[in-house]
C-alpha positions in Angstrom: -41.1 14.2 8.0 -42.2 16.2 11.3 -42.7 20.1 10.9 -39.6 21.2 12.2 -37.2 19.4 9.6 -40.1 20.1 6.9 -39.3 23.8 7.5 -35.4 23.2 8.0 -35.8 21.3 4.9 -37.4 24.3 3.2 -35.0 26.9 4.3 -32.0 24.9 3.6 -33.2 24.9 -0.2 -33.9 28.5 -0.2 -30.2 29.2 1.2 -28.9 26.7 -1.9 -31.0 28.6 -4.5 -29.4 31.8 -3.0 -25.6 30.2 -3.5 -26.1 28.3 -6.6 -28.7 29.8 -9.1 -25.8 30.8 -11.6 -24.0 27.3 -11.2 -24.9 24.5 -13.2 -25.2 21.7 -11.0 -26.1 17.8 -11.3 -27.3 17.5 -8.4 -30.9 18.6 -6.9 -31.5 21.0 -4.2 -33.6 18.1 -2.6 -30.6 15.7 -2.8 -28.0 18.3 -1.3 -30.8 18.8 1.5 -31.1 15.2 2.1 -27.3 14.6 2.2 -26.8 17.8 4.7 -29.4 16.6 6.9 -27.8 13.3 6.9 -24.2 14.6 7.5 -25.4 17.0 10.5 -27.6 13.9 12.2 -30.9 16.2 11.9 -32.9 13.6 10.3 -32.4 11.9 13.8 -33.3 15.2 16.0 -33.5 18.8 14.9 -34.5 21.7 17.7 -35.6 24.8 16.0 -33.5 27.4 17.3 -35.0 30.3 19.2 -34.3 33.9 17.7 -32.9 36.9 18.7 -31.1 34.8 21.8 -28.1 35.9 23.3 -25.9 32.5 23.9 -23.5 34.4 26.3 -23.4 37.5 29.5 -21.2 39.5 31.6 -19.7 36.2 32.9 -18.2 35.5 29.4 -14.5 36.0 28.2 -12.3 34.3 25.9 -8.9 33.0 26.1 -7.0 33.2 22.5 -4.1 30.6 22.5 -1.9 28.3 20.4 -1.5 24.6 21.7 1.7 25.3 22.3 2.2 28.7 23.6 3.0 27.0 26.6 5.1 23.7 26.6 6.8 21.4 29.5 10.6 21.2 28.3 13.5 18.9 29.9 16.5 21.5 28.4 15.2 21.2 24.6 12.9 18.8 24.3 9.3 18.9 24.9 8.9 16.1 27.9 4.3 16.4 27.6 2.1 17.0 25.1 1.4 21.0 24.9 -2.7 20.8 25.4 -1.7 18.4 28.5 0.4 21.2 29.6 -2.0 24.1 28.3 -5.0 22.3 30.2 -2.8 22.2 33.6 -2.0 26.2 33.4 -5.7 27.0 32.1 -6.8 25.4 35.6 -4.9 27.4 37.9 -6.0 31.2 38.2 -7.5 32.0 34.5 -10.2 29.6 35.3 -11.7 32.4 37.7 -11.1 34.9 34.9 -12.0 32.8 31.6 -14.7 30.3 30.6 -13.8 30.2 27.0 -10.5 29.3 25.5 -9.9 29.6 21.7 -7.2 26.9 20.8 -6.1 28.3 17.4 -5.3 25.8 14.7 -4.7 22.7 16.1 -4.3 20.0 12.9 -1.9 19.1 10.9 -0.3 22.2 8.6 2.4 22.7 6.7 2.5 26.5 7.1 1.0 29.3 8.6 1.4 27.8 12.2 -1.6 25.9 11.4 -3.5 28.1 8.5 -2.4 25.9 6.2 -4.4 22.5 6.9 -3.3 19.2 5.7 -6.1 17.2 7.6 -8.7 18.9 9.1 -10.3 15.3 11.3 -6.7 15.1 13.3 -5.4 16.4 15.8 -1.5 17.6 15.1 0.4 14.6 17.2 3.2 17.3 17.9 0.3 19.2 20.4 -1.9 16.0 22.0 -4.7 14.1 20.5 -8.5 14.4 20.6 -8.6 13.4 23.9 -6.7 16.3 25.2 -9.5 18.5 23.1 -12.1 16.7 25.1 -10.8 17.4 28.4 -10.1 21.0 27.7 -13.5 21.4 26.2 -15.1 19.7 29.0 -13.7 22.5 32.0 -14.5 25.3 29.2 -16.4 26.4 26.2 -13.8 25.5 23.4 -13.7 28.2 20.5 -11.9 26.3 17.2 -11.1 27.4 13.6 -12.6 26.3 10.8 -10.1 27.2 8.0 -12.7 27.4 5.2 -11.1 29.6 2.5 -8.3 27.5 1.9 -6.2 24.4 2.6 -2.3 23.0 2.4 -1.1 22.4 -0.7 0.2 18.8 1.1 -3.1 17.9 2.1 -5.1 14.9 0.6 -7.4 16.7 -1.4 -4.2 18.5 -3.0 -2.6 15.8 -4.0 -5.7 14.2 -5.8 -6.6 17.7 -7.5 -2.3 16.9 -8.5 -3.3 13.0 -10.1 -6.5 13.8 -11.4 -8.4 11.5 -8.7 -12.0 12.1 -7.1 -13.2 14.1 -5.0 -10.1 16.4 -4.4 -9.7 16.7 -8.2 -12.7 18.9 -8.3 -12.3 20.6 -4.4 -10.2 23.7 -6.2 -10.5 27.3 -7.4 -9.0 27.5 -10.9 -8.3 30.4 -13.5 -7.3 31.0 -17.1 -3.6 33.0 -16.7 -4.8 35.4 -19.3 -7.7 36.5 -16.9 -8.4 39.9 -15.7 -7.7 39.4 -12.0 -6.9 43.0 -11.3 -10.2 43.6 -9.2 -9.3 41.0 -7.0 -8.5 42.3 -3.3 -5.7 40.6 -2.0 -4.3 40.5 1.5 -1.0 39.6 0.6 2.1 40.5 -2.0 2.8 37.0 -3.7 0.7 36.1 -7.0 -2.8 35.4 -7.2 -1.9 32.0 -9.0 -0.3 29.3 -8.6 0.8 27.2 -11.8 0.6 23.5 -10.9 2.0 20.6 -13.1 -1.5 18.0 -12.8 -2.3 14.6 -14.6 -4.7 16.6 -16.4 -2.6 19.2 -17.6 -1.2 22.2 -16.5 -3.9 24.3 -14.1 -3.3 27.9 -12.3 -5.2 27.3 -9.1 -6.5 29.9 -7.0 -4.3 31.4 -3.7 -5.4 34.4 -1.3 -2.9 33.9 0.8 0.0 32.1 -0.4 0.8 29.5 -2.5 0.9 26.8 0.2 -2.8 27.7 0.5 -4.5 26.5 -2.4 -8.5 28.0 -2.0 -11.3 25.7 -2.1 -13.9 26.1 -4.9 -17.3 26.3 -3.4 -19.3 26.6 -6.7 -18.8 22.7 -6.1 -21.7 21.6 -3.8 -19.2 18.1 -2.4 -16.7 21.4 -0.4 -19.8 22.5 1.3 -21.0 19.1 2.4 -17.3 18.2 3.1 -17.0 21.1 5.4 -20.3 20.6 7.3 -18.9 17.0 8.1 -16.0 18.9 9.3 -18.4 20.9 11.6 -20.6 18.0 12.5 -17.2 16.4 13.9 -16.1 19.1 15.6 -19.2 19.9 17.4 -19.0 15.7 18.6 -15.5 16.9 20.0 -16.8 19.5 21.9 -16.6 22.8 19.6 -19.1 25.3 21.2 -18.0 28.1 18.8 -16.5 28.4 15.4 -14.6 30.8 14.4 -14.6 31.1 10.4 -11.5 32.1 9.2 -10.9 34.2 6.4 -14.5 34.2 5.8 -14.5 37.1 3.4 -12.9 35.3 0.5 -14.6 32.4 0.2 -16.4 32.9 -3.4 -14.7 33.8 -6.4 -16.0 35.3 -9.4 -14.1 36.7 -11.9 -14.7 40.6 -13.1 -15.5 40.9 -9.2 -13.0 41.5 -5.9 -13.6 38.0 -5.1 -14.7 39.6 -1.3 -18.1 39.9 0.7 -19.8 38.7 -2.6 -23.6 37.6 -1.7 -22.6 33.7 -2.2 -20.6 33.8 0.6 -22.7 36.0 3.1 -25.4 32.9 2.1 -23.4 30.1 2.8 -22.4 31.8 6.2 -26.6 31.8 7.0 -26.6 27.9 5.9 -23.7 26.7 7.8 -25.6 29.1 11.1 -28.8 27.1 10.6 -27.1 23.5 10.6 -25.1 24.5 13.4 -28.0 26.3 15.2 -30.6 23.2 14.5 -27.8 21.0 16.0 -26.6 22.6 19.1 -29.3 25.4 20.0 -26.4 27.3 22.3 -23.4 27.3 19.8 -22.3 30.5 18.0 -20.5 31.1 14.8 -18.1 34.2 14.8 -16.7 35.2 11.4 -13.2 36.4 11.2 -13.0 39.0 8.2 -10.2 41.2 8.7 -11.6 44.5 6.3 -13.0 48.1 6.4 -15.5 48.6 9.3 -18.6 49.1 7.4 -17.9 46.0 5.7 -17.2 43.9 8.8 -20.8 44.8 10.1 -22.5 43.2 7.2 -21.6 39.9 8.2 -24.1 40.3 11.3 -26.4 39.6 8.2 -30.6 40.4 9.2 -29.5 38.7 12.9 -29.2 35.5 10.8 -25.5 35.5 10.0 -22.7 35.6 12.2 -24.0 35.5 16.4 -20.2 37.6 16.8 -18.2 39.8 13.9 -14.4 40.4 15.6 -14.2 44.3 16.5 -10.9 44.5 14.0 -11.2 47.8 13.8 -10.8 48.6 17.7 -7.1 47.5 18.0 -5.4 49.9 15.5 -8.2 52.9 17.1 -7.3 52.1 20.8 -3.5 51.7 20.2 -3.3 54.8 18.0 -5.2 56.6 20.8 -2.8 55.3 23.9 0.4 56.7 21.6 -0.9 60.0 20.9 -3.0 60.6 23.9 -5.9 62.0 22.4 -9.1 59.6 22.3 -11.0 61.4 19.2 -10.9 59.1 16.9 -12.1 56.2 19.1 -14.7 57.9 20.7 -16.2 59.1 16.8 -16.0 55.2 15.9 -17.7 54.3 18.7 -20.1 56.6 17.9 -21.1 55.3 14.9 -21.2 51.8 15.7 -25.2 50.4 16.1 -25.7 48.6 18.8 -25.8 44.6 18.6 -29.1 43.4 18.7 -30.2 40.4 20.6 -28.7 37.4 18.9 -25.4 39.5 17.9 -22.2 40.4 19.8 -18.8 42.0 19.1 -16.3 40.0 19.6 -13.7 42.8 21.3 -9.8 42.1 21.1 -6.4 44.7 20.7 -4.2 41.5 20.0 -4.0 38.3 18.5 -1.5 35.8 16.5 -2.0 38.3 14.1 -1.0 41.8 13.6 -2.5 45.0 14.4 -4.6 44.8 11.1 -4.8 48.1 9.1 -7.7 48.0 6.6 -10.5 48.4 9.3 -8.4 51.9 10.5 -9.0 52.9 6.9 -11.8 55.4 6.8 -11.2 56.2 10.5 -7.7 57.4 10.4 -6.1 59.8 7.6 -2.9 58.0 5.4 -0.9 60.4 7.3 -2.0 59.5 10.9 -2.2 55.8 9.9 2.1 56.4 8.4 2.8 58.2 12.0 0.9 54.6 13.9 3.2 52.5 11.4 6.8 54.3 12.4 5.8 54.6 16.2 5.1 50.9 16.0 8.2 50.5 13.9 10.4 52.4 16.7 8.9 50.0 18.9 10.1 47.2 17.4 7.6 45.9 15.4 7.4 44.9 11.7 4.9 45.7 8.9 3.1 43.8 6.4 2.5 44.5 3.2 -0.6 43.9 1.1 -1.1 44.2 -3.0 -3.6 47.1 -4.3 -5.2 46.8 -8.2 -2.2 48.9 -9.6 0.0 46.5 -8.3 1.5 48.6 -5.6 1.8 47.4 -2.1 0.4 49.0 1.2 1.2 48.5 5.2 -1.6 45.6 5.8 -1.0 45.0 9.4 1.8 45.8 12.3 3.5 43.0 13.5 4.2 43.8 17.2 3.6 42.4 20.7 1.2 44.9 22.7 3.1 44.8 25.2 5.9 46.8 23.2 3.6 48.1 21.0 2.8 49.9 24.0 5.8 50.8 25.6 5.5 54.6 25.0 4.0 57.4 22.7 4.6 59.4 19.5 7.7 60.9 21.6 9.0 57.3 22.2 9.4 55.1 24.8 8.5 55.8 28.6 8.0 54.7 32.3 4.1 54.1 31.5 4.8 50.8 29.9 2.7 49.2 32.9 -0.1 51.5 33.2 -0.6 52.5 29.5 -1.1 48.3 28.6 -3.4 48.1 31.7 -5.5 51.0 30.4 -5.8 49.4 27.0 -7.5 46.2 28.6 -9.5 48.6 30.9 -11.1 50.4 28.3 -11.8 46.9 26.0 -13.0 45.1 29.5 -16.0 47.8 29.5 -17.4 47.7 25.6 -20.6 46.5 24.3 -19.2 43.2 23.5 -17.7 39.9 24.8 -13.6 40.4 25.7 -11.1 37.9 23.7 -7.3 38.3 25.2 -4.8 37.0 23.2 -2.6 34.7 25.9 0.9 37.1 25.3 -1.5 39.5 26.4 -2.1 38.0 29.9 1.7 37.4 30.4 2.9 40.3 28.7 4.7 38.9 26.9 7.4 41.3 25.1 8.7 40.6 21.3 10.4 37.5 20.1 12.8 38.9 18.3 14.9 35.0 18.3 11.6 33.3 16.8 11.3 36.3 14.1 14.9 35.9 13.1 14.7 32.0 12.9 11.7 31.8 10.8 11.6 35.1 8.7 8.2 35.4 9.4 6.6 39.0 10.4 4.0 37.3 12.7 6.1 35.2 14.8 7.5 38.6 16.6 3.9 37.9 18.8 4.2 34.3 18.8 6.5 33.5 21.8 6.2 30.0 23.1 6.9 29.6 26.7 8.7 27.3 29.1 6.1 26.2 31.7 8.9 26.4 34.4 10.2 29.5 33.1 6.9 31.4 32.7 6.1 30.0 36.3 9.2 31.6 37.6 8.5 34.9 36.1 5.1 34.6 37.6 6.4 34.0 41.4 8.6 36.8 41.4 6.3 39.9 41.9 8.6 42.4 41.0 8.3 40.9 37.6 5.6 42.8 35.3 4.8 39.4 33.4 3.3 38.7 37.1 2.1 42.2 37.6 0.4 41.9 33.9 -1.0 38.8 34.6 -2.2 39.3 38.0 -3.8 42.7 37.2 -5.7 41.3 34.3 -7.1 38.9 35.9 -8.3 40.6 38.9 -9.9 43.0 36.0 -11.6 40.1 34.5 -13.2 38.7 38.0 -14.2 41.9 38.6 -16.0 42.2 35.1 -17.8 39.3 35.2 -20.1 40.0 38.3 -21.5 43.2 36.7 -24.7 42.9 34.9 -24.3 46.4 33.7 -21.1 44.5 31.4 -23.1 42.2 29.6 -22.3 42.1 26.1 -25.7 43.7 25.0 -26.2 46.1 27.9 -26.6 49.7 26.6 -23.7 52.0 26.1 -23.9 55.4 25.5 -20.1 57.6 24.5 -20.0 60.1 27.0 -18.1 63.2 25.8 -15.5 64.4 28.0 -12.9 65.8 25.7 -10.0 64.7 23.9 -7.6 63.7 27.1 -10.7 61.2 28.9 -12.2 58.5 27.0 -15.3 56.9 28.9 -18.6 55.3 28.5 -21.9 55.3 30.2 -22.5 50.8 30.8 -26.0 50.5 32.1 -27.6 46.4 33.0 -30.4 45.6 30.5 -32.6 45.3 33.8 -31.3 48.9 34.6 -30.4 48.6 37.8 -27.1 48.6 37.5 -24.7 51.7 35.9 -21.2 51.9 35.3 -19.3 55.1 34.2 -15.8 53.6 32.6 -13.7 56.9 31.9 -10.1 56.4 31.1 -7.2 58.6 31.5 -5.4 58.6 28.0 -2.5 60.6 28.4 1.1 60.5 30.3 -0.4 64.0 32.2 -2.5 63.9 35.5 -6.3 64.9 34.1 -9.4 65.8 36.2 -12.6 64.3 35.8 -15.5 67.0 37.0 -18.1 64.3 38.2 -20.9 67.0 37.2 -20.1 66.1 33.8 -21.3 62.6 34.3 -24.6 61.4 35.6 -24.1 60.1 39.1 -28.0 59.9 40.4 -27.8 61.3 43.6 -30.1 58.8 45.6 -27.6 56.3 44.8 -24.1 55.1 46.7 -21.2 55.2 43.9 -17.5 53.3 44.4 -15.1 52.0 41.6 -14.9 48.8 41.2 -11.5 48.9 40.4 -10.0 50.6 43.6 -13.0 50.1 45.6 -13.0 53.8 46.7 -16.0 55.4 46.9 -17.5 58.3 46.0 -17.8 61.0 48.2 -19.6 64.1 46.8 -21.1 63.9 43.3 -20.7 67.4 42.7 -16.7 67.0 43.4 -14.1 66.1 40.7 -11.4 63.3 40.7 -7.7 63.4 39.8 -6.6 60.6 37.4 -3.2 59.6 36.7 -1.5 59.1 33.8 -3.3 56.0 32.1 -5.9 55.5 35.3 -9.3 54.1 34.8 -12.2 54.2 37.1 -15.1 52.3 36.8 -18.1 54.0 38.8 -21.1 52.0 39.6 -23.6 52.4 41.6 -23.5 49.1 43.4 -21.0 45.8 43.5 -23.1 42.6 42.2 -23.6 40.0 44.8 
């Protein structure tokens, strides 16, 4: 054994006594070692991974997508398989704006548009095959989910857990019925249980989320090594970056919440140093939709998660856009600690999901977070509801395209539809962080109101699948503002990318320029480069006094956006309703 799996070796063992010191196992640590090394191929080559590395720069953005937000149809029926068709769209102008494209669930499910995984080794025959993954992740860094909480209740394991037959038989969370479950934090409304009619009698397995998504019980070493043969798959594909959904939940323990408990921050640091030993540049990002301070623990001592997702920027920015006053945002940002080499937000203000609301709680009042809920709910959108200990139910997230969601303020709709989205991506484009825009985003893409009726299901009011020809003909006719949208965006994103001072650990400083301007100071981490991105939040016209800022007077100053430049320092400049400037004082070459 050479040094550097000797030390792997070691540290693997340390991370298992961590996760299983209260389980009784039959197994050894040294066995589990031997059998992860094995699975991940790092008996054959390990590279020790260097620390405090930042895998990604200014030149880094991330396209979130289904594999069939876009299809090729002949009237009804789908005439090419979706990733063929996604691949061919993802090559025309997002290639200048993206390098990273997130293809959200794209196995076989039975719910959950793909949350709910039967088999996690295929590729669902409705999108493409693996072949399709391969091409996509050859022309960009491919982003995939590893559903690690839970699987479909129709999957293979399931169905062995059902007859009593190894391995699935042992792969899932049970609980007496009688059991105090009333700490458990739920994101959902359904019961925690699910009673289930097995060969072995009748069992009350374990569901988060709902009863099609039976959780996984990780006090059982085989769903740890399963899942890193998952990984070790995936990464043959061509996965460059995992994103772990619904992280949080992973271990239970009863007379606990069954959230953020220290067994699952640990295996989060074990699956990062198989990965990392494996393929030095890829990066995990853990998906774990709760309160802010919470969130930030999963950065771990710069040895958990390379990227947290920023969940508590979308219901901040939105809530600032509809009421025109930036406070709140500009306090949050505040307190938030800069990432430290190794670590990245992950920054995003829409998704397949909602608008979550438990990372607003803390930063917005019940009574400003009611008044975000009923603007949203004027706009069209929907709400979902979540279970608290007393058995009452809460708003949990907004259902709502952001496009609509955006559509007006407090006092209702407007003509700022345009300008008020473009601002949203504007301010997001220039945060400490790397960008991820949600595909609907980039078309604009207004709510499916047909899909929501057909299915029942809140979230499908942002999942709109397009008709290649009919999405190209919106985007040819420039009148259209699913072609001004997409255009603008993307000129945003080219833009972004040549700046130094927007790399995703460059220092940012909140500058303080009242209620009606939100802006922050961007400076290169060689700092040679400065950007001042201030942001008009309101439907008024709102001077910026340039003395308030600090344009160094030896230097030439332009936004990048318009290109204007800057003529006196000392002068002031009028912004209109929802305009953002970006002030630098140079354009990279």
């Amino acid at each position: 054994m050479n040094d550097v799996i000797e030390k792997l070796s070691v540290t693997l063992q340390n991370q298992l006594d961590v996760i299983y010191k209260d389980v009784e196992l039959t197994t050894s640590y040294e066995t589990i070692v031997s059998q992860l090394l094995e699975i991940m191929r790092l008996n054959e080559f390990a590279h020790e991974p260097k620390p405090f590395t930042n895998h990604w720069s200014e030149k880094d953005s991330i396209l979130i997508t289904y594999g069939d937000s876009i299809e090729l149809k002949d009237g009804q029926k789908v005439v090419e398989p979706p990733l063929k068709t996604l691949h061919q769209f993802l090559a025309g102008p997002l290639k200048e704006a993206f390098n990273s494209v997130h293809i959200l669930p794209f196995y076989p499910y039975s719910s959950d548009d793909g949350f709910a995984v039967i088999n996690y080794s295929q590729v669902n025959e409705s999108l493409g095959d693996w072949k399709d993954i391969n091409a996509i992740a050859y022309d960009f860094r491919l982003m995939s989910d590893l559903v690690i909480n839970h699987c479909s209740s129709r999957s293979m394991w399931f169905d062995q857990f059902i007859h009593n037959e190894a391995p699935g038989n042992q792969f899932f969370k049970t609980a007496d019925p009688d059991a105090d479950v009333s700490a458990v934090v739920r994101p959902r409304v359904s019961p925690l249980l699910r009673e289930t009619q097995t060969a072995d009698g009748t069992k009350y397995v374990w569901c988060t989320f709902s009863h099609d998504q039976v959780d996984f019980d990780f006090g059982n070493p085989d769903v740890l090594l399963e899942f890193v043969r998952i990984i070790r798959l995936y990464l043959d594909e061509g996965v460059r970056i995992f994103r772990l959904d619904a992280v949080a939940f992973l271990w239970k323990q009863l007379g606990t919440s069954c959230i953020n408990l220290p067994q699952t921050h640990e295996v989060i640091r074990l699956l990062r140093t198989l990965i990392e030993y494996a393929c030095s540049d890829c990066i995990i990002i853990t998906e774990t939709n709760i309160p802010n301070k919470e969130n930030l623990t999963y950065f771990g001592n710069v040895n958990e998660a390379h990227a947290i997702y920023n969940f508590s920027l979308p219901p901040l920015l939105v809530n600032t856009l509809v009421t025109g006053d930036c406070t709140h945002l500009k306090q949050w940002l505040m307190t938030m600690p800069p990432c430290q080499d190794g670590t990245a937000y992950f920054n995003f203000i829409a998704s397949h999901d909602g608008i979550g609301l438990r990372p607003a709680e803390g930063l917005l009042d019940e009574k400003e977070i009611n008044n975000l809920v009923n603007t949203m709910m004027n706009f069209g959108g929907r709400v979902s509801m979540r279970t608290l200990d007393d058995g009452s139910s809460k708003p949990y997230e907004i259902n709502i395209a952001l496009y609509d969601a955006l559509q007006g303020t407090e006092n209702g709709p407007d003509k700022w539809n345009f300008e008020r989205f473009t601002c949203a991506h504007e301010i997001m484009f220039s945060l400490e962080g790397i960008p991820g825009v949600y595909i609907h985003s980039m078309l604009g893409t207004q709510n499916d109101y047909a899909r929501l009726e057909h299915t029942n299901h809140n979230r499908h009011i942002n999942r709109h699948r397009w008709d290649l020809n009919a999405l190209q003909a919106e985007l040819a006719e420039e009148k259209s503002h699913h072609a001004r949208v997409y255009k603008r965006l993307t000129e945003l994103l080219v833009i972004r990318k040549e700046q130094k001072a927007f790399h995703p650990n460059a220092t940012q400083f909140t500058l303080q320029l009242g209620s009606q301007l939100f802006g922050v100071w961007r400076q290169s981490i060689d700092r040679k480069q400065s950007i001042f991105c201030i942001s008009n939040v309101t439907d008024e016209p709102v001077s910026l006094m340039l003395s308030a800022i600090n344009l160094i007077s030896t230097n030439d100053w332009a936004d990048l956006i318009s290109g204007t430049a800057v003529d006196d320092i000392a002068g002031e400049i009028l912004l209109s309703p929802y305009q953002t400037v970006w002030l630098s004082n140079q354009v990279a070459s």
